[in-house]
PyMOL CGO cylinders between C-alpha atoms (Angstrom):
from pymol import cmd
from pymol.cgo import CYLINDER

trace = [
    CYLINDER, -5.72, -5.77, -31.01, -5.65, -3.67, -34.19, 0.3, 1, 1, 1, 1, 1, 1,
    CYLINDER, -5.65, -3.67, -34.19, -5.74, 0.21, -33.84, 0.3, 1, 1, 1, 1, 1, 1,
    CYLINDER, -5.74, 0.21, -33.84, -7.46, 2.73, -35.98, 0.3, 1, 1, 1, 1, 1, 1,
    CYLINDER, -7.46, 2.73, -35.98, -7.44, 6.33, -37.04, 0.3, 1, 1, 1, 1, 1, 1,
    CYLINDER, -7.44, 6.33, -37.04, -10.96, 6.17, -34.68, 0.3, 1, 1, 1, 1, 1, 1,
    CYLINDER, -10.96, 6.17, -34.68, -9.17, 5.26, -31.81, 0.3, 1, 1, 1, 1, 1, 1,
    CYLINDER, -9.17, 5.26, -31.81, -6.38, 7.60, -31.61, 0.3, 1, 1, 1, 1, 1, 1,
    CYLINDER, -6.38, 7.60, -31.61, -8.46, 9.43, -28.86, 0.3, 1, 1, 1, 1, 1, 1,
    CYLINDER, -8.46, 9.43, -28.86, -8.49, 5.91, -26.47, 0.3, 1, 1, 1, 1, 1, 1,
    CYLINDER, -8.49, 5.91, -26.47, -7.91, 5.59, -23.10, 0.3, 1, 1, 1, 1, 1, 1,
    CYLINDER, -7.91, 5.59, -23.10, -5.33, 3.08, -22.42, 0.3, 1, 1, 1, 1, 1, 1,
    CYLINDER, -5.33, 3.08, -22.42, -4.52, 1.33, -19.25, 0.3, 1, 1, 1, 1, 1, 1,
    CYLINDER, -4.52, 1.33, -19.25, -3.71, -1.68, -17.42, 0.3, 1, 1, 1, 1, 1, 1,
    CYLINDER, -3.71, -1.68, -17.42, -5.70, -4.02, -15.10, 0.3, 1, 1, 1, 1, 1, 1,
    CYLINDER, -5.70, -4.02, -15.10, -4.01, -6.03, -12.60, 0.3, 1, 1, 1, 1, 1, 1,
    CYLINDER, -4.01, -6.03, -12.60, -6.27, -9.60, -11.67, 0.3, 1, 1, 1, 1, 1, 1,
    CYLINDER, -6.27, -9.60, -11.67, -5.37, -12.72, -10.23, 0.3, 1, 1, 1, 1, 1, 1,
    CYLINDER, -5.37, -12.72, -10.23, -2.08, -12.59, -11.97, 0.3, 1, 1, 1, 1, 1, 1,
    CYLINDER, -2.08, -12.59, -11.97, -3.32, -11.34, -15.60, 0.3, 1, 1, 1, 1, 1, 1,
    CYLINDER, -3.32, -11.34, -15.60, -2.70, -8.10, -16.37, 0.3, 1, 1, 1, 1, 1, 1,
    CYLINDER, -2.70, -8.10, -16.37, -5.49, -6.54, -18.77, 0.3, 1, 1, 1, 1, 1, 1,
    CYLINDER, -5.49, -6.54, -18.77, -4.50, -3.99, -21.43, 0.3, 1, 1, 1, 1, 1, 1,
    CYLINDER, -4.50, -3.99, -21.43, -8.17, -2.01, -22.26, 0.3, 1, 1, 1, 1, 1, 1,
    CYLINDER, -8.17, -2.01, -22.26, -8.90, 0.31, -24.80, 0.3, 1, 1, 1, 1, 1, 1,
    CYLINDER, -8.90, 0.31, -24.80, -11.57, 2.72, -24.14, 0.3, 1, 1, 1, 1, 1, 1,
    CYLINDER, -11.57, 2.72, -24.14, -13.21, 4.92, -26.96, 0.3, 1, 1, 1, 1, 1, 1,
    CYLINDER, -13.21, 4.92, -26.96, -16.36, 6.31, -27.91, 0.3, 1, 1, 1, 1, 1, 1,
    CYLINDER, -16.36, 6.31, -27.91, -16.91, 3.54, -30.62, 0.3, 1, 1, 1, 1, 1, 1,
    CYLINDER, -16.91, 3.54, -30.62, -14.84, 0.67, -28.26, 0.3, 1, 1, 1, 1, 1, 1,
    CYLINDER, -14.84, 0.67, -28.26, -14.25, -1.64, -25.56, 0.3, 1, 1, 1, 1, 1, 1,
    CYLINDER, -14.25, -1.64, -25.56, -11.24, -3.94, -25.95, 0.3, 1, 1, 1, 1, 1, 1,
    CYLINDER, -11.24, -3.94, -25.95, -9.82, -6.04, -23.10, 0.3, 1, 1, 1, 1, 1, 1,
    CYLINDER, -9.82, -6.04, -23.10, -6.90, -8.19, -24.25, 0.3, 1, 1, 1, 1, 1, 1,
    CYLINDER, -6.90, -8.19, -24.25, -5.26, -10.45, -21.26, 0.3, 1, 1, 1, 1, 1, 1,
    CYLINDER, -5.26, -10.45, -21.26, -1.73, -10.61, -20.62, 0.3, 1, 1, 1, 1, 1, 1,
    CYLINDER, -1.73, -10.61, -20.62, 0.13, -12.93, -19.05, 0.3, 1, 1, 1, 1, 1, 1,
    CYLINDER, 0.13, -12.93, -19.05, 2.72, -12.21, -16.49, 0.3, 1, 1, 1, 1, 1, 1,
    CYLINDER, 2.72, -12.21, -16.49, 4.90, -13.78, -13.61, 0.3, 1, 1, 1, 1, 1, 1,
    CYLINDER, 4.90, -13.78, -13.61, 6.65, -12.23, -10.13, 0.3, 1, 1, 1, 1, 1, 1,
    CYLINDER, 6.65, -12.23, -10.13, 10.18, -14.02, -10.16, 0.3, 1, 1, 1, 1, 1, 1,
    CYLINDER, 10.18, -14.02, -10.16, 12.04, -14.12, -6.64, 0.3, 1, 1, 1, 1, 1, 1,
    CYLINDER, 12.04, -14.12, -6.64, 14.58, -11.74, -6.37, 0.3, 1, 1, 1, 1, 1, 1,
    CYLINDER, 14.58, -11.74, -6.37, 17.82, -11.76, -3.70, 0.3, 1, 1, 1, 1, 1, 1,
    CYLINDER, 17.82, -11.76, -3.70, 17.39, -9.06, -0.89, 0.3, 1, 1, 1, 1, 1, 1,
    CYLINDER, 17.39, -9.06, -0.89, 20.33, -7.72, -2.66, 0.3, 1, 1, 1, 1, 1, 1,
    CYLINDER, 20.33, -7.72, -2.66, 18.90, -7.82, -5.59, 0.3, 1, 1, 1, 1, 1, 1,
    CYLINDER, 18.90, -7.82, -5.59, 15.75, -5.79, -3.63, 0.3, 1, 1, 1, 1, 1, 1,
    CYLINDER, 15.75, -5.79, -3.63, 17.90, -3.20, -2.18, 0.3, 1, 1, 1, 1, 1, 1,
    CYLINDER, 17.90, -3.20, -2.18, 19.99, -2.70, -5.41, 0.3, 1, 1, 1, 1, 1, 1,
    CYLINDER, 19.99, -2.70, -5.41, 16.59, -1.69, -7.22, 0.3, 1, 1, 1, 1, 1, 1,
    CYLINDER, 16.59, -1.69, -7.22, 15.09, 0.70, -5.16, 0.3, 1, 1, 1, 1, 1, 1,
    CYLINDER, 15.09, 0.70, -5.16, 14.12, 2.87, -7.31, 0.3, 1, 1, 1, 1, 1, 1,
    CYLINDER, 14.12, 2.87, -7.31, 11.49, 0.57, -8.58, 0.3, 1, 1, 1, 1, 1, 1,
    CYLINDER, 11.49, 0.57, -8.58, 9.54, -0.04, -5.38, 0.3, 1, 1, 1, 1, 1, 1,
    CYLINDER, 9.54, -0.04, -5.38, 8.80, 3.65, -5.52, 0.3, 1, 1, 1, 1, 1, 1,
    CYLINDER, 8.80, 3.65, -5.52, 7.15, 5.65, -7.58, 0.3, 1, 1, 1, 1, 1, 1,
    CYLINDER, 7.15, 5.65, -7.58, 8.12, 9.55, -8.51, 0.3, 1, 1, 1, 1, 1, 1,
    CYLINDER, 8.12, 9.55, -8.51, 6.36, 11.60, -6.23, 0.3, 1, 1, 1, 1, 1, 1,
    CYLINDER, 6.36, 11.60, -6.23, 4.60, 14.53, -7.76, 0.3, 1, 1, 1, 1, 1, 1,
    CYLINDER, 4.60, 14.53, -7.76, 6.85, 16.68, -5.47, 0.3, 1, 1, 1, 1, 1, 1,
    CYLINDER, 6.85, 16.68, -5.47, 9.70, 16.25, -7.33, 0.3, 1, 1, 1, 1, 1, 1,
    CYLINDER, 9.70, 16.25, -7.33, 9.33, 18.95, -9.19, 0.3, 1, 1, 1, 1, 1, 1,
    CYLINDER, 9.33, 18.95, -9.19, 9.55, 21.31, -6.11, 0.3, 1, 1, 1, 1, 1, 1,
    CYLINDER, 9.55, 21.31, -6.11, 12.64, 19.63, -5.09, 0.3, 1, 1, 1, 1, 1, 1,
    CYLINDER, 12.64, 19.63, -5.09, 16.06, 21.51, -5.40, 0.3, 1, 1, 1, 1, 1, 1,
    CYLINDER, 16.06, 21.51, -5.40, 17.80, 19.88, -7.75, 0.3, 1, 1, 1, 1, 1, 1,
    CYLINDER, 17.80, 19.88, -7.75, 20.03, 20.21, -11.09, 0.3, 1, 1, 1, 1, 1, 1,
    CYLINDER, 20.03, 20.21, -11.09, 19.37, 18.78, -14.85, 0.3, 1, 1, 1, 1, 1, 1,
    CYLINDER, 19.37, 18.78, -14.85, 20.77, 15.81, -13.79, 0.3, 1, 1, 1, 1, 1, 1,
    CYLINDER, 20.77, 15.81, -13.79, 18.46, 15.34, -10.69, 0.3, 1, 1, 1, 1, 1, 1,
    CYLINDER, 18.46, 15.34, -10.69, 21.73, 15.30, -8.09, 0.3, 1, 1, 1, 1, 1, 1,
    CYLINDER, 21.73, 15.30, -8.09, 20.36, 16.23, -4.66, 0.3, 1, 1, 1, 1, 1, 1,
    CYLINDER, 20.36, 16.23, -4.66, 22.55, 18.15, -2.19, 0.3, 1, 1, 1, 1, 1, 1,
    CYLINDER, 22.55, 18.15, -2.19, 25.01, 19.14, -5.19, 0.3, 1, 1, 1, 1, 1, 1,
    CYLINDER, 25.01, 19.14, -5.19, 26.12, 15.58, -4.88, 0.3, 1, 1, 1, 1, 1, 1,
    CYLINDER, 26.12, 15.58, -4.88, 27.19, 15.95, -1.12, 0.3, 1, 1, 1, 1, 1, 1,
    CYLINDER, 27.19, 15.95, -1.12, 26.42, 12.63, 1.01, 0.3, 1, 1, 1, 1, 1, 1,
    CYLINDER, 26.42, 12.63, 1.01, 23.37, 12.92, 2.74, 0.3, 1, 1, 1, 1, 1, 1,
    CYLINDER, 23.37, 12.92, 2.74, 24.41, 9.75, 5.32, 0.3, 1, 1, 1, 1, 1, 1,
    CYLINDER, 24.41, 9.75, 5.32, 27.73, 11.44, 6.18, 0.3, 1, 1, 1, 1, 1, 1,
    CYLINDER, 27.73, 11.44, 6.18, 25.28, 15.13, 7.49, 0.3, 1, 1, 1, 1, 1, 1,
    CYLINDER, 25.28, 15.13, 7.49, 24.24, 12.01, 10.04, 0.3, 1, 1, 1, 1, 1, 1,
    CYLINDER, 24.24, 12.01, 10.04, 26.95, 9.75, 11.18, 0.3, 1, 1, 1, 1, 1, 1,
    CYLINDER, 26.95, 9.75, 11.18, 29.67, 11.83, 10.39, 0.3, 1, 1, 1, 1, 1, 1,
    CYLINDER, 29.67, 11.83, 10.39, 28.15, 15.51, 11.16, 0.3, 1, 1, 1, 1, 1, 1,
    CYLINDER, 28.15, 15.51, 11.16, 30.34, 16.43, 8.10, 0.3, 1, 1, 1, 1, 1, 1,
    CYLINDER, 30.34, 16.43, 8.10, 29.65, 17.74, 4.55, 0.3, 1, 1, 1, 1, 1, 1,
    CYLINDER, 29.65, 17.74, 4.55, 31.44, 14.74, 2.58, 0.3, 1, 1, 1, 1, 1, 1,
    CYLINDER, 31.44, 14.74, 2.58, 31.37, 15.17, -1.67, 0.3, 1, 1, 1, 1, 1, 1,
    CYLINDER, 31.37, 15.17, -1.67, 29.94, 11.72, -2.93, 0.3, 1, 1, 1, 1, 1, 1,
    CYLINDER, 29.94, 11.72, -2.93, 30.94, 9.85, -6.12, 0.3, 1, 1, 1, 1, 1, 1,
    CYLINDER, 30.94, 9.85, -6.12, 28.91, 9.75, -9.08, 0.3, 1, 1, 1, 1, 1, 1,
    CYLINDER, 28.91, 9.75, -9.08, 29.89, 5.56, -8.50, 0.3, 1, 1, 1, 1, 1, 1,
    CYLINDER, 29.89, 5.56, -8.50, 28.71, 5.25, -5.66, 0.3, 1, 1, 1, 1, 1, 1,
    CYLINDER, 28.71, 5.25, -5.66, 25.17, 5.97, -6.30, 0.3, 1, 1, 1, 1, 1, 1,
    CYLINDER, 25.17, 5.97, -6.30, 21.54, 5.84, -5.50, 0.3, 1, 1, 1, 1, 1, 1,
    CYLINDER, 21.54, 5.84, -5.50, 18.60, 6.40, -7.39, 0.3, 1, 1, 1, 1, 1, 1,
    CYLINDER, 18.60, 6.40, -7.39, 15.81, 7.15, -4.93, 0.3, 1, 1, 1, 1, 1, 1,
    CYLINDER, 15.81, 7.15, -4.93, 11.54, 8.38, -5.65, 0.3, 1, 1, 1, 1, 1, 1,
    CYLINDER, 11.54, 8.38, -5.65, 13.44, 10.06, -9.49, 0.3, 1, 1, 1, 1, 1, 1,
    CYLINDER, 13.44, 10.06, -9.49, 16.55, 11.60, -7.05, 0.3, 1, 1, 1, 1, 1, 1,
    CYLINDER, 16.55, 11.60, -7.05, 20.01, 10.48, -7.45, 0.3, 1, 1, 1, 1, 1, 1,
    CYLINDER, 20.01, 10.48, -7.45, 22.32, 10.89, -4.07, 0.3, 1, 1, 1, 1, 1, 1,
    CYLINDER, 22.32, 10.89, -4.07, 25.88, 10.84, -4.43, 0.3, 1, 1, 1, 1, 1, 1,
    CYLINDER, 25.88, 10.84, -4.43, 27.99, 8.94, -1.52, 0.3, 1, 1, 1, 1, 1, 1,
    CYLINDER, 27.99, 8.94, -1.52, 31.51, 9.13, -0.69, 0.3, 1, 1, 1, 1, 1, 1,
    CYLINDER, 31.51, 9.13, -0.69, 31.52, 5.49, 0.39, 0.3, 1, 1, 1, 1, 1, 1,
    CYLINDER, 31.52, 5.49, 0.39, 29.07, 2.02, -0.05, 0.3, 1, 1, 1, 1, 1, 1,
    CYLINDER, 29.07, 2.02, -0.05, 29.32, 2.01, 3.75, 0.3, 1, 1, 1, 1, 1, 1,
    CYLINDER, 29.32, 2.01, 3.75, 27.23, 4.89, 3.65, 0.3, 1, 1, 1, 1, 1, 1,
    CYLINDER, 27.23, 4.89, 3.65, 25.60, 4.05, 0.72, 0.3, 1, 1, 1, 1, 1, 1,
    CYLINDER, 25.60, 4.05, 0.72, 24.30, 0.45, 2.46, 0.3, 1, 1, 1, 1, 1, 1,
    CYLINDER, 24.30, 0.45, 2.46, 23.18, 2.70, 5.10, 0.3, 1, 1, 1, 1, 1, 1,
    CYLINDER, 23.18, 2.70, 5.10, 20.87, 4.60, 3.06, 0.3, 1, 1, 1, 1, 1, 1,
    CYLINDER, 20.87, 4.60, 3.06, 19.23, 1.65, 1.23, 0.3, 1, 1, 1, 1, 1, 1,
    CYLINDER, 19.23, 1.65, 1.23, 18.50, 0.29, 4.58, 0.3, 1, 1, 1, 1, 1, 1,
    CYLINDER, 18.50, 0.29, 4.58, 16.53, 3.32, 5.43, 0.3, 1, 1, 1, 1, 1, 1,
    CYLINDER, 16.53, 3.32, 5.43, 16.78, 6.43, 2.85, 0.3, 1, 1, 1, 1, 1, 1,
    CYLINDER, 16.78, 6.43, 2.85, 13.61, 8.36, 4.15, 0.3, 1, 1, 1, 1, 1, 1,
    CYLINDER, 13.61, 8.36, 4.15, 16.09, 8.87, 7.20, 0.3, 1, 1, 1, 1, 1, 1,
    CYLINDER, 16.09, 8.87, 7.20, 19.01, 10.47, 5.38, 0.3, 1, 1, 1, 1, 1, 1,
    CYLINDER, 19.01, 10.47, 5.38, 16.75, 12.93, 2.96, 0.3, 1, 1, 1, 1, 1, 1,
    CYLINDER, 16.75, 12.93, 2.96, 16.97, 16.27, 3.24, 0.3, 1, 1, 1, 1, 1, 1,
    CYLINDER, 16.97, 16.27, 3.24, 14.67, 18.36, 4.82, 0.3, 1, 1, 1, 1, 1, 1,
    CYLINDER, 14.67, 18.36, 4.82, 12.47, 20.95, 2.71, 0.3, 1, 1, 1, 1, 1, 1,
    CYLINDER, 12.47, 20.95, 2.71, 13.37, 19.35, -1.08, 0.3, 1, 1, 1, 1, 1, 1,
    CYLINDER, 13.37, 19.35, -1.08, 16.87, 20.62, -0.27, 0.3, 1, 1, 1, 1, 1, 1,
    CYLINDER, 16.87, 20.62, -0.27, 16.32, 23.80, 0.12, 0.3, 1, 1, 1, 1, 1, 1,
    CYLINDER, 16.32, 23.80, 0.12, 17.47, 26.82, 2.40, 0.3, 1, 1, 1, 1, 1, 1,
    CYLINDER, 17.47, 26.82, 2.40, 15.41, 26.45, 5.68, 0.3, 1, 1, 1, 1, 1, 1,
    CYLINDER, 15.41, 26.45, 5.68, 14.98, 29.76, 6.52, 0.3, 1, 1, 1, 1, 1, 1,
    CYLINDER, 14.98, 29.76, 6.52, 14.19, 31.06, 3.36, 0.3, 1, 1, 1, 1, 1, 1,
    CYLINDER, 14.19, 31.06, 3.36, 11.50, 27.83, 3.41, 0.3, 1, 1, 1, 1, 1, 1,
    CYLINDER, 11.50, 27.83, 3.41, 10.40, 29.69, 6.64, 0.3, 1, 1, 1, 1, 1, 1,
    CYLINDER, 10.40, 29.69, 6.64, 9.41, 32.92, 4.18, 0.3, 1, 1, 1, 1, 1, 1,
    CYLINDER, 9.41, 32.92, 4.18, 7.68, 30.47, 1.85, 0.3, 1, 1, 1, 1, 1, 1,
    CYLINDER, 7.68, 30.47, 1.85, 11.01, 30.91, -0.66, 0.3, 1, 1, 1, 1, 1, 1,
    CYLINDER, 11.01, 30.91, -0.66, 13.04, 28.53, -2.21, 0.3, 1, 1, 1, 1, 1, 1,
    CYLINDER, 13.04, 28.53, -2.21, 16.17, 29.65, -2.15, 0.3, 1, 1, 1, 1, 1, 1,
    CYLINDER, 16.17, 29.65, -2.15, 19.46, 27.43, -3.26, 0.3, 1, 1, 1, 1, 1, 1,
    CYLINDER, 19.46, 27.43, -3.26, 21.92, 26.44, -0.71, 0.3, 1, 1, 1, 1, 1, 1,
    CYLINDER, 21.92, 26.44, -0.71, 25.49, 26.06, 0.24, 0.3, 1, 1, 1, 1, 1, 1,
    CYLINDER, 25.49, 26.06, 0.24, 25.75, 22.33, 1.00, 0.3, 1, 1, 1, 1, 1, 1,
    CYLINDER, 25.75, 22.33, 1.00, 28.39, 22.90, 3.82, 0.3, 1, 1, 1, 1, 1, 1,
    CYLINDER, 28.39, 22.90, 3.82, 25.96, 24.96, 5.48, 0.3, 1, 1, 1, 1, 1, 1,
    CYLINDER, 25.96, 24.96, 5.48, 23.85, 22.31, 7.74, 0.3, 1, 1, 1, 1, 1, 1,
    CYLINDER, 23.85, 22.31, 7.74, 22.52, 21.29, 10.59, 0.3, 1, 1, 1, 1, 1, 1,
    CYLINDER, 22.52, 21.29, 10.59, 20.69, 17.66, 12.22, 0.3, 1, 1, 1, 1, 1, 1,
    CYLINDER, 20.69, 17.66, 12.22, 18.59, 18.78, 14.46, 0.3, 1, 1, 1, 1, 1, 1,
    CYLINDER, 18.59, 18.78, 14.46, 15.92, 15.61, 16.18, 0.3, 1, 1, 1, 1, 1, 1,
    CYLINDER, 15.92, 15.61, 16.18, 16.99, 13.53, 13.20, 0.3, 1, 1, 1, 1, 1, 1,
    CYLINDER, 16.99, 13.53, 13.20, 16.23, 16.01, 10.35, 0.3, 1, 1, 1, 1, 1, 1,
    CYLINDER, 16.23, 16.01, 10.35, 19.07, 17.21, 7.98, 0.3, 1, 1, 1, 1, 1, 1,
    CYLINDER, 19.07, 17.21, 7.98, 18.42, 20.82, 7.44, 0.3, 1, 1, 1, 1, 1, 1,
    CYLINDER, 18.42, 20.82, 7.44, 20.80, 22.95, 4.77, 0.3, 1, 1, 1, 1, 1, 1,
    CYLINDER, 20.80, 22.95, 4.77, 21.41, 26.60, 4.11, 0.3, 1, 1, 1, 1, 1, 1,
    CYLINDER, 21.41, 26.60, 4.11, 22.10, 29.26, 1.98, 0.3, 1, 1, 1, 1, 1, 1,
    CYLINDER, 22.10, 29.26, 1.98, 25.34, 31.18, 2.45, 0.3, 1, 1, 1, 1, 1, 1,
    CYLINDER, 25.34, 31.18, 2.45, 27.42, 33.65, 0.91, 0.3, 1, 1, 1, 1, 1, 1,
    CYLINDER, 27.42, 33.65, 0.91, 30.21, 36.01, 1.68, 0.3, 1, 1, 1, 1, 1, 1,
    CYLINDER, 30.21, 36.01, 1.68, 27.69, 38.56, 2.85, 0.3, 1, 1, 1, 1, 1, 1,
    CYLINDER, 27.69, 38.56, 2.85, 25.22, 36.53, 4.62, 0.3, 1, 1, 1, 1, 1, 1,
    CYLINDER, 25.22, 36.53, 4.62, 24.45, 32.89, 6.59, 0.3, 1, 1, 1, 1, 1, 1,
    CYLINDER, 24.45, 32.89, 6.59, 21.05, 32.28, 6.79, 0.3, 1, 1, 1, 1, 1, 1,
    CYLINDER, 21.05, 32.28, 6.79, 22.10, 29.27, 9.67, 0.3, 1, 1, 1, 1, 1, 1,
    CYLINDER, 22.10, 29.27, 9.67, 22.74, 32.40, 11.87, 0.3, 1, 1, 1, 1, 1, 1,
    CYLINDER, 22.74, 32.40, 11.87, 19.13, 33.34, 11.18, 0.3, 1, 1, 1, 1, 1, 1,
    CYLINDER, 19.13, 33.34, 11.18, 17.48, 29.90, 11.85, 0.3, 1, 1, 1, 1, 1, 1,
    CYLINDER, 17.48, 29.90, 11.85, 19.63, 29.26, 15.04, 0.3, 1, 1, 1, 1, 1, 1,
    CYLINDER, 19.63, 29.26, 15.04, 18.18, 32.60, 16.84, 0.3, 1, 1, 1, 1, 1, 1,
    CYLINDER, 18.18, 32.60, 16.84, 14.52, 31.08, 16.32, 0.3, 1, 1, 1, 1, 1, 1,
    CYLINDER, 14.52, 31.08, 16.32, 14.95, 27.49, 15.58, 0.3, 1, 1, 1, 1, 1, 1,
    CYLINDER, 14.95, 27.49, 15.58, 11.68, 26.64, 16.76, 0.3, 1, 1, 1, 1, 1, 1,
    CYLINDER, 11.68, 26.64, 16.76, 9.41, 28.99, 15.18, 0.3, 1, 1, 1, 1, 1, 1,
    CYLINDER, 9.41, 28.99, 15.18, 10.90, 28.90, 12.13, 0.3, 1, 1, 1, 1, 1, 1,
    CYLINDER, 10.90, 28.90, 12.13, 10.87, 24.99, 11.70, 0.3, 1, 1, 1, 1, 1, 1,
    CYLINDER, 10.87, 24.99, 11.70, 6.51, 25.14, 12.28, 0.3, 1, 1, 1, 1, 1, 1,
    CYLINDER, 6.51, 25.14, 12.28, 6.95, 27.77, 9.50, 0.3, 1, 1, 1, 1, 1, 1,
    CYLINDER, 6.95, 27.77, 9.50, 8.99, 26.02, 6.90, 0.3, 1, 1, 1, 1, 1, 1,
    CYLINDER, 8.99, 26.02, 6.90, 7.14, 22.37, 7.51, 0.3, 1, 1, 1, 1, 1, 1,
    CYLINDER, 7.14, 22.37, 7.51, 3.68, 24.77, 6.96, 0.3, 1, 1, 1, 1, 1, 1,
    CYLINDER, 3.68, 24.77, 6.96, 5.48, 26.00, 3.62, 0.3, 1, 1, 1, 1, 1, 1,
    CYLINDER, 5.48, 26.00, 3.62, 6.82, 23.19, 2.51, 0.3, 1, 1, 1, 1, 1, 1,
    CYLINDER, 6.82, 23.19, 2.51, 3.39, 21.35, 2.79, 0.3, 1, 1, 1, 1, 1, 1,
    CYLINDER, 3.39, 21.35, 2.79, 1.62, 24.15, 0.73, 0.3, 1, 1, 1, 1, 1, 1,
    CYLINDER, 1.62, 24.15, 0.73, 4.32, 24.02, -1.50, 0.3, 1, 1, 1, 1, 1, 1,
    CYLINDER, 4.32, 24.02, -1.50, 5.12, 20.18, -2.38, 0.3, 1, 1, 1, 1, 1, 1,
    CYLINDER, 5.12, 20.18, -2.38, 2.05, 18.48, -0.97, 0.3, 1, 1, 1, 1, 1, 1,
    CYLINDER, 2.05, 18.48, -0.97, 4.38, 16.73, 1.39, 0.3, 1, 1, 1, 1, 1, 1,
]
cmd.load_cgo(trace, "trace")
C-alpha cells in the first residue's frame, strides 16, 4: 500500500478475522484494506506467566496511580510480603514484575510466583496512595512502612515525624474506607 501527502490525515487500524488481520486506511479520498497474515504459536504456562504484562493492557488509570519516573509501585517495597508476611520487605529491581504498565519490586521469586499466580490480590489499594488522605479526595504520597491488610486489601499511609495518618484511619476505619473507594472511583475510573 503506497502512502501519499493526501493521506497523511488517515485513520489507521487493524481488523482481526478468522485469523487475518486487516490493516485499513481510511481518508476522505480512500479505502484500503490490505490482509495480513498471522499465526498464535503455543506458549509454556511458564512462558504465560513470565509475560504478563502482555495479556493486559495499560489501564487508563495509570496515570492516577502513585508512582515514580520509573513506574515502581510502593517505592519498590513487596506488595506479597504486606500479605503473607504482614511486613514491609524492600524488593529487588531482579526480581521483578511488570504488571497493567506497573513494575513491583520483590524481595524473593517465592513471592514473586505468588503474585503472577494472582497479582490483582497483592495490589495496593487506592493507586498507592495514603488512605486517609484518599478519604478527603487527596492524593497524598506515602511512607511504605506505614500499612495495614484489612479483609484482604493492602492499604498504605502517609507518615512523618509530626503526623501518622494510620492513627487517623484506625479511629474510623469504616467510614473512611466507603469514602476513599467513592474517591478513588471519581478519581481513576476504577
Amino acid at each position: 500500500m503506497k502512502m501519499s501527502r493526501s493521506t497523511l490525515g488517515s485513520l489507521f487500524f487493524g481488523v482481526a478475522l478468522q485469523g487475518l488481520l486487516f490493516a485499513v486506511s481510511i481518508s476522505p479520498l480512500n479505502l484500503q484494506a490490505a490482509p495480513i497474515q498471522f499465526s498464535v504459536q503455543p506458549t509454556t504456562k511458564a512462558f504465560e506467566r513470565s509475560q504478563i504484562t502482555e495479556l493486559k493492557e495499560d489501564p487508563a488509570s495509570i496515570r492516577h496511580y502513585n508512582l515514580g519516573a520509573d513506574k515502581v509501585a510502593l517505592k519498590g517495597y513487596d506488595p506479597v510480603a504486606y500479605f503473607t508476611s504482614n511486613q514491609a520487605l524492600k524488593g529487588r529491581k531482579e526480581i521483578s514484575v511488570q504488571y497493567r504498565g506497573v513494575t513491583y519490586w520483590f524481595a524473593s521469586d517465592k513471592n514473586k510466583e505468588l503474585f503472577l499466580a494472582s497479582p490483582e490480590k497483592y495490589l495496593p489499594t487506592y493507586g498507592g496512595w495514603c488512605a486517609t488522605a484518599m478519604a478527603k479526595g487527596e492524593k497524598v504520597e506515602i511512607d511504605p512502612t506505614n500499612f495495614k491488610v484489612t479483609n484482604g486489601r493492602l492499604f498504605v499511609f502517609f507518615k512523618a515525624f509530626y503526623a501518622n495518618a494510620l492513627k487517623e484511619w484506625n479511629k474510623d476505619e469504616a467510614n473512611l474506607t466507603v469514602k476513599a473507594d467513592a474517591n478513588w472511583r471519581r478519581i481513576s475510573g476504577e
